[in-house]
TIRO-684401 format. One record per residue (C-alpha): residue number from 1; residue in one letter; x, y, z. Coordinates in steps of 0.1 Angstrom, whole numbers, plus 5000, padded with zeros to 4 digits. Each point is the difference from the previous one (the first is absolute). Layout:
<num=NUM&residuo=A&X=X&Y=Y&Z=Z>
...
***
This chain:
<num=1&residuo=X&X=6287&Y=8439&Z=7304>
<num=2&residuo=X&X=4990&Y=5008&Z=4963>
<num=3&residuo=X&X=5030&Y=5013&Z=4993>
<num=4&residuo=X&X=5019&Y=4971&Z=5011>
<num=5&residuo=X&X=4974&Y=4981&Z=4980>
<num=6&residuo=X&X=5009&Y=5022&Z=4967>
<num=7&residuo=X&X=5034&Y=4993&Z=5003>
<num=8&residuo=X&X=4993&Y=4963&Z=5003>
<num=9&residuo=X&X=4977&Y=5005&Z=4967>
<num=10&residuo=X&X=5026&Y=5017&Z=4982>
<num=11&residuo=X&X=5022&Y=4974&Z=5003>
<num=12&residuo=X&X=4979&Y=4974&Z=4992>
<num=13&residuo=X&X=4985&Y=5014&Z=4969>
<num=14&residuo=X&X=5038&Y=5005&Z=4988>
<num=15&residuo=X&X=5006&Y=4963&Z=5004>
<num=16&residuo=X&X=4969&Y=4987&Z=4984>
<num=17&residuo=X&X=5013&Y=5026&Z=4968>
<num=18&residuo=X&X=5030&Y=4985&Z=4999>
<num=19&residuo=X&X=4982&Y=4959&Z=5005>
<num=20&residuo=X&X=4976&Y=5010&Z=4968>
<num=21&residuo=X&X=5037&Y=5009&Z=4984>
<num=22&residuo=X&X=5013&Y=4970&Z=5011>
<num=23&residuo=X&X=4971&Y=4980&Z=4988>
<num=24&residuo=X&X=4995&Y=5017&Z=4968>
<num=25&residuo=X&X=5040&Y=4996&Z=4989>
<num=26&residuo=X&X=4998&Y=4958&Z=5014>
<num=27&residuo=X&X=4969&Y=4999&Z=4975>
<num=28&residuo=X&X=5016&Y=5019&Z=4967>
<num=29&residuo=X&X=5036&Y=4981&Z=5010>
<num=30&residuo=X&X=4993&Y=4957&Z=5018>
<num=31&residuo=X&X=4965&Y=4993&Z=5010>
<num=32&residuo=X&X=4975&Y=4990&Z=4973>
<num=33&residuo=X&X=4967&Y=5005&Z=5010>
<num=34&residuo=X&X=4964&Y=5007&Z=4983>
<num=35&residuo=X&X=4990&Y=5039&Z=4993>
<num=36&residuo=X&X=4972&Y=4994&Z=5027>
<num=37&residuo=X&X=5023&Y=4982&Z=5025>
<num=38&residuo=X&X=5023&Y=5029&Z=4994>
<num=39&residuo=X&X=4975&Y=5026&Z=5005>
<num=40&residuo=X&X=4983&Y=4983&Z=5033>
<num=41&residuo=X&X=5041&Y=4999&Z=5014>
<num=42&residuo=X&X=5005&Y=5038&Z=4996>
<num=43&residuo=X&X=4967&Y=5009&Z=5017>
<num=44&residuo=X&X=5002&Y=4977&Z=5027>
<num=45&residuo=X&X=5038&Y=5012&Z=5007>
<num=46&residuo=X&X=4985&Y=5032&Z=4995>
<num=47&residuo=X&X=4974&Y=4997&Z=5030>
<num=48&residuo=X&X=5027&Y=4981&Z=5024>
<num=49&residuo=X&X=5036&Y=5017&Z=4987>
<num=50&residuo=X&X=5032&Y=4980&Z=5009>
<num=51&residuo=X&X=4981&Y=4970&Z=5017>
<num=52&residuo=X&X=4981&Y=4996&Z=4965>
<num=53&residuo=X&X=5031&Y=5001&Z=4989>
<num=54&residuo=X&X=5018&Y=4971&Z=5023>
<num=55&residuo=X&X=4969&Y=4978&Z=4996>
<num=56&residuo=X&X=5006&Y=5004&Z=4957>
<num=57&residuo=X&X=5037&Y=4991&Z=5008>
<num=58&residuo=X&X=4996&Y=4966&Z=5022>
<num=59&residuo=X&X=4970&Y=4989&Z=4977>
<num=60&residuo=X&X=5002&Y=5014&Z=4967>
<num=61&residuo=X&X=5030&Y=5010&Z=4986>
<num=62&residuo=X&X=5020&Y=4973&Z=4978>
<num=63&residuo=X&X=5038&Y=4993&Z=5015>
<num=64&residuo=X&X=5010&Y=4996&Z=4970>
<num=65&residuo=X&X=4986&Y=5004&Z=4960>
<num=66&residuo=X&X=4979&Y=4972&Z=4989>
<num=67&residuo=X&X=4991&Y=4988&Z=5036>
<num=68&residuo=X&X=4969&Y=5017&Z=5009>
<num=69&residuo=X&X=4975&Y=4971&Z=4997>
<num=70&residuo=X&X=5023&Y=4973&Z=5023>
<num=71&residuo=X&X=5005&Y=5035&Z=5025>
<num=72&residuo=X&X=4961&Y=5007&Z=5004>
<num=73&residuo=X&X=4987&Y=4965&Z=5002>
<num=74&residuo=X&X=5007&Y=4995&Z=5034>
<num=75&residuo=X&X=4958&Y=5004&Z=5017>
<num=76&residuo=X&X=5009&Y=5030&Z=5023>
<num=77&residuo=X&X=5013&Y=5020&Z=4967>
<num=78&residuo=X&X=4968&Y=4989&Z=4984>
<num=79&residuo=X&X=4979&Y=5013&Z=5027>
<num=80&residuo=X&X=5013&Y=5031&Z=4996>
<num=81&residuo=X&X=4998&Y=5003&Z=4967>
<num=82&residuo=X&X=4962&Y=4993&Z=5007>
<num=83&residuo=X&X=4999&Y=5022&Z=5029>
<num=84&residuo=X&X=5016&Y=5028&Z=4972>
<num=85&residuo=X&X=4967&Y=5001&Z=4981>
<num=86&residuo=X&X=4980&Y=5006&Z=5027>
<num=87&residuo=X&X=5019&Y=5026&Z=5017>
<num=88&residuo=X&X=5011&Y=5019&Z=4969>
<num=89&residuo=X&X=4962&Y=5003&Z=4989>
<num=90&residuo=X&X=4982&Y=4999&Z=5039>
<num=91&residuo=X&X=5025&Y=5027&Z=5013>
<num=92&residuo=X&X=4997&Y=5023&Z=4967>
<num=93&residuo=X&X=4961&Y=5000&Z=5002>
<num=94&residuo=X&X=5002&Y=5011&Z=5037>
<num=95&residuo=X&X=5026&Y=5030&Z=4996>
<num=96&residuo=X&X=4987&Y=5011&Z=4972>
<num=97&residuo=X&X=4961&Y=4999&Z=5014>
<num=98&residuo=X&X=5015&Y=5017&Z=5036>
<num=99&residuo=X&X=5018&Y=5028&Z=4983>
<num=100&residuo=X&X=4962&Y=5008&Z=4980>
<num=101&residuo=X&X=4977&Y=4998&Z=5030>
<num=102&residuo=X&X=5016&Y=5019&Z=5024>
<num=103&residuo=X&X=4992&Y=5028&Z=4978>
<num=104&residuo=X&X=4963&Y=4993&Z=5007>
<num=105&residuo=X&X=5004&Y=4996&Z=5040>
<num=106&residuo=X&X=4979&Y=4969&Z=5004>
<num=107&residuo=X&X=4994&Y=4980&Z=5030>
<num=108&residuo=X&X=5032&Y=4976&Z=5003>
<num=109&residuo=X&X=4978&Y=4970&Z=4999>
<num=110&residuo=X&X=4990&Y=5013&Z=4965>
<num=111&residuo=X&X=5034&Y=5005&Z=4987>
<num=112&residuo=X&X=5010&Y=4967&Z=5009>
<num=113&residuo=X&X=4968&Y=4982&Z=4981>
<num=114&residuo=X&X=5012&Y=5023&Z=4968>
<num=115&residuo=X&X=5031&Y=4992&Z=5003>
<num=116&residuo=X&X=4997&Y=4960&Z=5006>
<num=117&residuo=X&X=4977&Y=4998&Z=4965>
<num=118&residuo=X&X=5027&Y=5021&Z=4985>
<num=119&residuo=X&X=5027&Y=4978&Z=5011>
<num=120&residuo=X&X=4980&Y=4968&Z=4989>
<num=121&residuo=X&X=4987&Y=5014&Z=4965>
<num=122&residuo=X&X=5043&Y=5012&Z=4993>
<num=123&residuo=X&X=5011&Y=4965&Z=5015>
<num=124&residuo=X&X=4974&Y=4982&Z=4979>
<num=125&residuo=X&X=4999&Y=5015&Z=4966>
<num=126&residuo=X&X=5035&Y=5009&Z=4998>
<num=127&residuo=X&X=5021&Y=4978&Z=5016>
<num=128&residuo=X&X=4989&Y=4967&Z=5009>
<num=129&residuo=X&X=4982&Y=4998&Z=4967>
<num=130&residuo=X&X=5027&Y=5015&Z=4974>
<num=131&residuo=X&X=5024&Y=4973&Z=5021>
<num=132&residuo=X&X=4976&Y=4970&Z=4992>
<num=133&residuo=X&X=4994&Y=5009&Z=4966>
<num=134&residuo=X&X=5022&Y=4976&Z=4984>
<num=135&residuo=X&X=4988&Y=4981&Z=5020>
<num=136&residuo=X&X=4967&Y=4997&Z=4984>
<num=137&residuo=X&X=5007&Y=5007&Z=4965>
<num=138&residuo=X&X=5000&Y=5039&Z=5001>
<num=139&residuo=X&X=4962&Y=5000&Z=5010>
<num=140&residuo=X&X=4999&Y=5028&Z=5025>
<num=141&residuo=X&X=4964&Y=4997&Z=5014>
<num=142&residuo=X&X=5007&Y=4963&Z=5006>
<num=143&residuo=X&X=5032&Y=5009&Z=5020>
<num=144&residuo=X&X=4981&Y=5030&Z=5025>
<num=145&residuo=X&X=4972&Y=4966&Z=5000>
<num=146&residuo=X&X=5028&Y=4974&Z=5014>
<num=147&residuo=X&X=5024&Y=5023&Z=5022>
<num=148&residuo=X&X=4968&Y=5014&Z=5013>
<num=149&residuo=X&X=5000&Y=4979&Z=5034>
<num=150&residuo=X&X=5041&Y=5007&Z=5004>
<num=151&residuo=X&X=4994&Y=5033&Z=4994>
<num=152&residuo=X&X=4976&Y=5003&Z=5029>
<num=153&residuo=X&X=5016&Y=4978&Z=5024>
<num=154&residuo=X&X=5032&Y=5020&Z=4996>
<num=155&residuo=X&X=4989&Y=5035&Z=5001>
<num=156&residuo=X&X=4980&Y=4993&Z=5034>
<num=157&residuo=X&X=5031&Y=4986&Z=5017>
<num=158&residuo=X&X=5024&Y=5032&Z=4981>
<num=159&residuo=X&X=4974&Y=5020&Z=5018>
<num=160&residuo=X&X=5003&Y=4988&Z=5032>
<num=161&residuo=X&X=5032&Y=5011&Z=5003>
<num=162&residuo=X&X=4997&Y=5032&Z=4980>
<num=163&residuo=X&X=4965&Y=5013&Z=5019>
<num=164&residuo=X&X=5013&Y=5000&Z=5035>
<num=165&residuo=X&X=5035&Y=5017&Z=4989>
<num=166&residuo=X&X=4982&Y=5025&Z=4982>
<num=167&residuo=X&X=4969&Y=5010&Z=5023>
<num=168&residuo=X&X=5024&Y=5005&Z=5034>
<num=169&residuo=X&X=5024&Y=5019&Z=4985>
<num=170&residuo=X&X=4981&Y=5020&Z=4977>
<num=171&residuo=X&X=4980&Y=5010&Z=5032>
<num=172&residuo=X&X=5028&Y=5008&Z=5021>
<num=173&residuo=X&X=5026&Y=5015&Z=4976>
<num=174&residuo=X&X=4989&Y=5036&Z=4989>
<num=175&residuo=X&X=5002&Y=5002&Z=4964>
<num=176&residuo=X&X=4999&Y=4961&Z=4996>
<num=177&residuo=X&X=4973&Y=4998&Z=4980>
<num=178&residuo=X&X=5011&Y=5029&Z=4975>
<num=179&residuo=X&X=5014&Y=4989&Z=4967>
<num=180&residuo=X&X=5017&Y=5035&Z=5002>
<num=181&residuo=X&X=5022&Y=4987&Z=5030>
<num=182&residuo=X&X=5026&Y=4975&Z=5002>
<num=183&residuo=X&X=4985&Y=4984&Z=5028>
<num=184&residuo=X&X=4971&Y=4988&Z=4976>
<num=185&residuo=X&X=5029&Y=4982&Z=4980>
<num=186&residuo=X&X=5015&Y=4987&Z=5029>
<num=187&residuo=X&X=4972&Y=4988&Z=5017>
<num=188&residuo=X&X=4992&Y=4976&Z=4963>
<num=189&residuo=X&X=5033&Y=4994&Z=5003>
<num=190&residuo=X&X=4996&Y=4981&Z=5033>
<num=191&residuo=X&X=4962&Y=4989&Z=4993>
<num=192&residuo=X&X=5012&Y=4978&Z=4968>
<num=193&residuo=X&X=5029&Y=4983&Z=5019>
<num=194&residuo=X&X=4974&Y=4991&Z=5026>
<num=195&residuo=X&X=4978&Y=4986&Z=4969>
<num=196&residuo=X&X=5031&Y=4981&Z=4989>
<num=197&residuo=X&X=5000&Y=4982&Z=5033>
<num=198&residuo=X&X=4966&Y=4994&Z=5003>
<num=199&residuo=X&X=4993&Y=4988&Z=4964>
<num=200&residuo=X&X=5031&Y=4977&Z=4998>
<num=201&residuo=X&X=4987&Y=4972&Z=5016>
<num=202&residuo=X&X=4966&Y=5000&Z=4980>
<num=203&residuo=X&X=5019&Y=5005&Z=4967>
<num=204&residuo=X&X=5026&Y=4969&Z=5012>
<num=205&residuo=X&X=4968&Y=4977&Z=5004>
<num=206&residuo=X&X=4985&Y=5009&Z=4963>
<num=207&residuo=X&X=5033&Y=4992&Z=4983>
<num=208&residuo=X&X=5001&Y=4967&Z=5015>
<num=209&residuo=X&X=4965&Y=4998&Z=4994>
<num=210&residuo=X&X=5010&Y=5006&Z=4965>
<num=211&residuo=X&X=4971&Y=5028&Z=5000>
<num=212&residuo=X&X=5027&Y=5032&Z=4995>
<num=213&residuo=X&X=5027&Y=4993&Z=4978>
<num=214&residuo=X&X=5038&Y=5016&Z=5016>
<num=215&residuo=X&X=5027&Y=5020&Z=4984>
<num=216&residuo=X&X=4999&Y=5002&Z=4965>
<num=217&residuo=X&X=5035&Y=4999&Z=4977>
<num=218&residuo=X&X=5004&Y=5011&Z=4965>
<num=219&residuo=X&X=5032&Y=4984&Z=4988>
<num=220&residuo=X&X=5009&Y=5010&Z=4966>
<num=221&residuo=X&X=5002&Y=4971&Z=4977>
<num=222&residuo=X&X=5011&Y=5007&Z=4962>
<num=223&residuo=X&X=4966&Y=4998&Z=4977>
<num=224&residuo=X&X=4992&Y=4974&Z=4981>
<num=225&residuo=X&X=5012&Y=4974&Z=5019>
<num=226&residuo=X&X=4980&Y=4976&Z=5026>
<num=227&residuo=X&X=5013&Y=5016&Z=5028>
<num=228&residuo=X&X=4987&Y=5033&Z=4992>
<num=229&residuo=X&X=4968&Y=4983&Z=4993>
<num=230&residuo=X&X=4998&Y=4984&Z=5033>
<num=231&residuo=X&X=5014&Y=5033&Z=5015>
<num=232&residuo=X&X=4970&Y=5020&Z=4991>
<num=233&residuo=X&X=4977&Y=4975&Z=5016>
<num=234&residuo=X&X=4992&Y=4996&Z=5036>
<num=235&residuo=X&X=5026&Y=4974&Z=5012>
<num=236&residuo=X&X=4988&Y=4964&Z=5012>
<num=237&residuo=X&X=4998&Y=5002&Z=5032>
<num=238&residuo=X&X=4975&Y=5034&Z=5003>
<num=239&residuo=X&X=4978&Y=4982&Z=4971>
<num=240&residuo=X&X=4994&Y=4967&Z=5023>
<num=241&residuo=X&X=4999&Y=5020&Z=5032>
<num=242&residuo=X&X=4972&Y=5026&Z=4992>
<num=243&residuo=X&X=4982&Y=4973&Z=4972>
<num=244&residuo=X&X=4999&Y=4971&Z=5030>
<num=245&residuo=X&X=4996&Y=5022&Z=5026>
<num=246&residuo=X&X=4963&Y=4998&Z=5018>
<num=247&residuo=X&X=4984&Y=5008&Z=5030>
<num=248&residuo=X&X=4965&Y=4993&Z=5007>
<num=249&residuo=X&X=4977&Y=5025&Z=5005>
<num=250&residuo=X&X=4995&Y=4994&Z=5039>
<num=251&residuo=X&X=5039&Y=5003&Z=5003>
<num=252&residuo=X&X=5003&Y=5031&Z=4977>
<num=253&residuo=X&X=4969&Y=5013&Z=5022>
<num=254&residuo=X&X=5018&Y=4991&Z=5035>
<num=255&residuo=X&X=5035&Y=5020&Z=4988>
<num=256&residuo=X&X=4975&Y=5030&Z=4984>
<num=257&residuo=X&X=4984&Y=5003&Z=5033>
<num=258&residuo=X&X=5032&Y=4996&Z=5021>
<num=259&residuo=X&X=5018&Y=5030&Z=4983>
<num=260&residuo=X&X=4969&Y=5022&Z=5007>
<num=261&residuo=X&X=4997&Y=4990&Z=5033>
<num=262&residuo=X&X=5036&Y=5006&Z=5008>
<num=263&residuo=X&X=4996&Y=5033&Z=4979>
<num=264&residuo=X&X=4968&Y=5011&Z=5020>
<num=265&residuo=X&X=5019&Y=4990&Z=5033>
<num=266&residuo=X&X=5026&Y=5025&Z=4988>
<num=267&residuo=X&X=4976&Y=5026&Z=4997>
<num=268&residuo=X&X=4984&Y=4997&Z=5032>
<num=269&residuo=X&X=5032&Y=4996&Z=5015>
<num=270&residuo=X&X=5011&Y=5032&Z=4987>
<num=271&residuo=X&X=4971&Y=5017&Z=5007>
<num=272&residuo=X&X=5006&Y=4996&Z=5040>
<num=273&residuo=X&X=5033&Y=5021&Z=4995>
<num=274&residuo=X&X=4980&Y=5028&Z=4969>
<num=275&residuo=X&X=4965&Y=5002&Z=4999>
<num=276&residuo=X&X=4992&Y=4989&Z=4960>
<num=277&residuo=X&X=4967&Y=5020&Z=4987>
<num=278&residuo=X&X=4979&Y=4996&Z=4971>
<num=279&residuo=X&X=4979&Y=5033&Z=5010>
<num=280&residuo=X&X=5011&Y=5035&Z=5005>
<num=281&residuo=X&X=5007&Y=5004&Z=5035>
<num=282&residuo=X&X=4979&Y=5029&Z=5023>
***
């Protein structure tokens, strides 16, 4: 069984090699895109390989030069260019927080508690905020204040696809939980296309909400000239979406307390299949 699994690893981390390739020659050759869009693509292709990959194809890359803003504006490309932030950030904070505190053998409830704040503070601070920062005039703190509630919303739901995937086969793969092993790769792998699915339709809702702005573009524009002025700034549509958008505070509190409820289903869900601890065991 494992080594059927290896040779299904193997193969899998050549592919997603050769989709950061891919990615990396569309951005230096066709697509124009921002330096944090850029960076959120190549980690998010690098956690999901040659499906990240396909997904950056139907709803990112520009047919042709000069036609990326009329190719992304469609709602669904928009959503997941939203759904890019979250994962890119959400998804680093958890593998990166896994691979640490396994090394300290903690209860599994415990490494999942560490590793949701780690997910949120990476998914806050870095990417939703440095994505909104045009947004509001370069002033960081204000963009971690306003993408706060998206943030939140967005990392339960990633989670409840990523937790389940994550605690059952961490449990029942040997060496699944050891950053040493390929399994522990493969298993994130799997976890953040589960946090894909499950976050999409969240992510969908805030764009058309017009609380998460989509896929960003960065057409060049020669300097100087009014285009490149209105170039550098956030276009039209994001300014009256995320400045008009409102919810009131009962309907921000209903969504709030639907994606923790459907996150602590998940957990107790799960936990019928793996125990989940928060104390050393006898």
């Amino acid at each position: 069984m494992l080594s059927y699994l290896d040779g299904i690893l193997t193969l899998w981390f050549i592919l997603t090699a050769g989709s950061v390739m891919v990615l990396i020659w569309d951005f230096t050759t066709n697509t124009p895109l921002t330096r944090v869009m850029k960076l959120a693509w190549v980690l998010v292709i690098l956690y999901t390989g040659p499906i990240g990959l396909l997904i950056y194809l139907l709803s990112c890359r520009q047919p042709m030069p000069g036609t990326h803003d009329a190719f992304i504006a469609d709602h669904w490309k928009q959503a997941v260019g939203s759904l890019l932030h979250c994962v890119a950030g959400d998804a680093t904070g958890v593998i990166i927080s896994a691979a640490i505190v396994h090394q300290f053998g903690l209860p599994n409830g415990l490494d999942l508690v560490i590793e949701y704040l780690s997910a949120f503070v990476a998914g806050l601070l870095v990417f939703q905020a440095l994505f909104m920062l045009a947004m509001y005039g370069g002033h960081y703190w204000l963009a971690v204040r306003k993408t706060f509630f998206a943030e939140t919303v967005s990392m339960n739901m990633v989670m409840v696809g990523m937790l389940p995937v994550m605690v059952v086969l961490m449990h029942t793969l040997p060496g699944a939980n050891d950053p040493r092993h390929a399994l522990f790769w493969g298993v994130m792998s799997l976890a953040t296309l589960a946090g894909m699915a499950t976050a999409y339709p969240i992510n969908s809702w805030l764009v058309a909400k017009g609380l998460k702005h989509g896929m960003l573009s960065a057409i060049p524009a020669p300097r100087g000239t009014e285009k490149a002025a209105m170039a550098a700034a956030p276009s039209p549509t994001m300014q009256q979406g995320h400045h008009g958008a409102s919810l009131s505070r009962f309907q921000s509190l209903v969504v709030l307390l639907g994606t923790i409820a459907a996150l602590a289903i998940t957990v107790l869900v799960t936990a019928q299949f793996v125990p989940i601890r928060f104390c050393p065991g006898p």
